[in-house]
C-alpha positions in Angstrom: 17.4 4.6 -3.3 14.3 4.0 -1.0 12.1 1.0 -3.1 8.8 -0.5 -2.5 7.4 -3.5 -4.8 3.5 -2.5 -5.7 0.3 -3.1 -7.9 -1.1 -0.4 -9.2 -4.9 -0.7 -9.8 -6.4 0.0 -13.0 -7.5 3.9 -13.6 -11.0 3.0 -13.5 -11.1 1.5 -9.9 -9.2 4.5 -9.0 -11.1 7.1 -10.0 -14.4 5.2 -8.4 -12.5 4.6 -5.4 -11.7 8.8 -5.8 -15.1 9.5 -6.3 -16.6 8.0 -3.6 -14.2 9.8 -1.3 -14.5 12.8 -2.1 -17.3 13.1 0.7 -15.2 12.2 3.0 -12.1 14.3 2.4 -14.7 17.2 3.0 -15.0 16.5 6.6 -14.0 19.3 9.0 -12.3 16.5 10.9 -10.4 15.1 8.0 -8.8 18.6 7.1 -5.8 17.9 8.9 -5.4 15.0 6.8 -2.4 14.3 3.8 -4.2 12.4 2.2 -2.3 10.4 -0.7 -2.6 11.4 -4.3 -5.1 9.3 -5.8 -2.0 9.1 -8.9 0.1 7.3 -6.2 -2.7 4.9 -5.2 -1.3 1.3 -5.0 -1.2 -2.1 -3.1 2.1 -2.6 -1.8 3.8 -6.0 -1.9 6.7 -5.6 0.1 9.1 -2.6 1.1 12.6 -3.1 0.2 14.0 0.4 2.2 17.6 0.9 0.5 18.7 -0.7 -2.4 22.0 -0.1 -4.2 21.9 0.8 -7.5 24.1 -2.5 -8.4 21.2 -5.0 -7.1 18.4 -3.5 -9.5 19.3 -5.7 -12.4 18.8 -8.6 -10.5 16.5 -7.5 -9.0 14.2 -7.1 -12.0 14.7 -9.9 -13.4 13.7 -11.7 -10.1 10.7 -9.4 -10.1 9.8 -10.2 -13.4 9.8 -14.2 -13.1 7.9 -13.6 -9.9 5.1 -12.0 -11.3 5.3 -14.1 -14.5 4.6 -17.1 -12.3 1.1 -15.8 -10.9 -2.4 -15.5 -12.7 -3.7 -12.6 -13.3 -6.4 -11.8 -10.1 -9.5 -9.9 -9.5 -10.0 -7.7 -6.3 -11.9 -4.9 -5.3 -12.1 -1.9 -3.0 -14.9 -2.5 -0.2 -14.5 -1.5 3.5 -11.4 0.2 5.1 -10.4 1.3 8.4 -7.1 3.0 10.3 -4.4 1.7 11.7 -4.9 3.8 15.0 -4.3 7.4 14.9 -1.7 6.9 12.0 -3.5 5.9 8.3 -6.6 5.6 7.2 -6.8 2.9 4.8 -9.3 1.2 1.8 -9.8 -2.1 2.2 -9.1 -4.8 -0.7 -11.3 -8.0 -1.1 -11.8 -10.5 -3.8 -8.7 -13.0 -4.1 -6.7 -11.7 -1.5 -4.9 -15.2 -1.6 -3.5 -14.7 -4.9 -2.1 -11.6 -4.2 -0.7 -12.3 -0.6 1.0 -15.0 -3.0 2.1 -12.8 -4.9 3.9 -10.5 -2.5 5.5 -13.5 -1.1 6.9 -14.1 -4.1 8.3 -10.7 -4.4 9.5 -11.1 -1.1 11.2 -14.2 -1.6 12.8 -12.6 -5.1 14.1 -9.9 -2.9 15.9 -11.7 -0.4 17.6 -13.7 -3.1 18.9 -10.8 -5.1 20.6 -10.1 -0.9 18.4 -7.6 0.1 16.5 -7.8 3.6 12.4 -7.5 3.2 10.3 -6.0 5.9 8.1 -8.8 6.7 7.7 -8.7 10.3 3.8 -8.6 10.1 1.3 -10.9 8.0 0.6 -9.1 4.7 -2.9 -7.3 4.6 -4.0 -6.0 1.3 -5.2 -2.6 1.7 -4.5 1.4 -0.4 -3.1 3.7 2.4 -6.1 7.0 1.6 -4.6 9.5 3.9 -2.1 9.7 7.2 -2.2 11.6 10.3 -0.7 15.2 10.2 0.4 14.7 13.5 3.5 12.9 14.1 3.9 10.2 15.9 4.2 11.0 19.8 2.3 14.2 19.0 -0.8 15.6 20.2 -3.4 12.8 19.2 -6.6 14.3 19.3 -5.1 16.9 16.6 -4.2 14.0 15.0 -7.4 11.8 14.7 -8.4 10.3 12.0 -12.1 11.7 10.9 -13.9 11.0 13.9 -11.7 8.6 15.7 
């Protein structure tokens, strides 16, 4: 099975955060858009990609001591941005330290139950919104992401 390691925000930041973009999803130029389901919304912490059923047990209880070992954090949704024509993103600020902690942790739990972590790039908080409906290597300007 596919994993990812994530914080889910709590419903009321969500449905702000959902409110707030509802102007923007109106946009004839962010109609080609699939944009995420606001019930999926999260802040991913590190991608795992395959994991054999055998490792989960470990695995949680890794997880588990890794997140016991961090404070409780407060962060909030202000800015965003794309990563070129690709995803459109919300951007997370607040104590961004504690949770790029955090996903280090869960990182480092990861590789110690065996499995490899995609961490080739610095960790950037931010809540994927919407991805282009082109893929990549397609036609880019059908692809751009509301005004880009």
């Amino acid at each position: 099975m596919r994993l990812f390691v994530a914080v889910v925000p709590p419903p009321a930041a969500l449905a702000e955060l959902a409110a707030v973009l509802r102007p923007l999803r109106a946009r004839p130029d962010a109609q080609p858009l699939r944009w995420t389901p606001a019930e999926t919304w999260h802040l991913t912490l590190a991608f795992l990609g395959e994991v054999d059923a055998d490792a989960l047990p470990e695995l949680e209880r890794r997880l588990a001591r890794a997140a016991r070992r961090h404070e409780a954090h407060r962060l909030r949704f202000a800015g965003g941005g794309r990563f070129g024509g690709r995803a459109l993103w919300a951007g997370v600020h607040g104590d961004t330290l504690a949770l790029r902690r955090l996903a280090e942790s869960v990182q480092a739990a990861a590789r110690r139950t065996g499995l490899e972590v995609d961490d080739d790039r610095p960790y950037r908080a931010h809540l994927t919104l919407a991805r282009s409906g082109v893929p990549r290597g397609g036609d880019r300007r059908a692809g751009r992401i509301c005004g880009g």
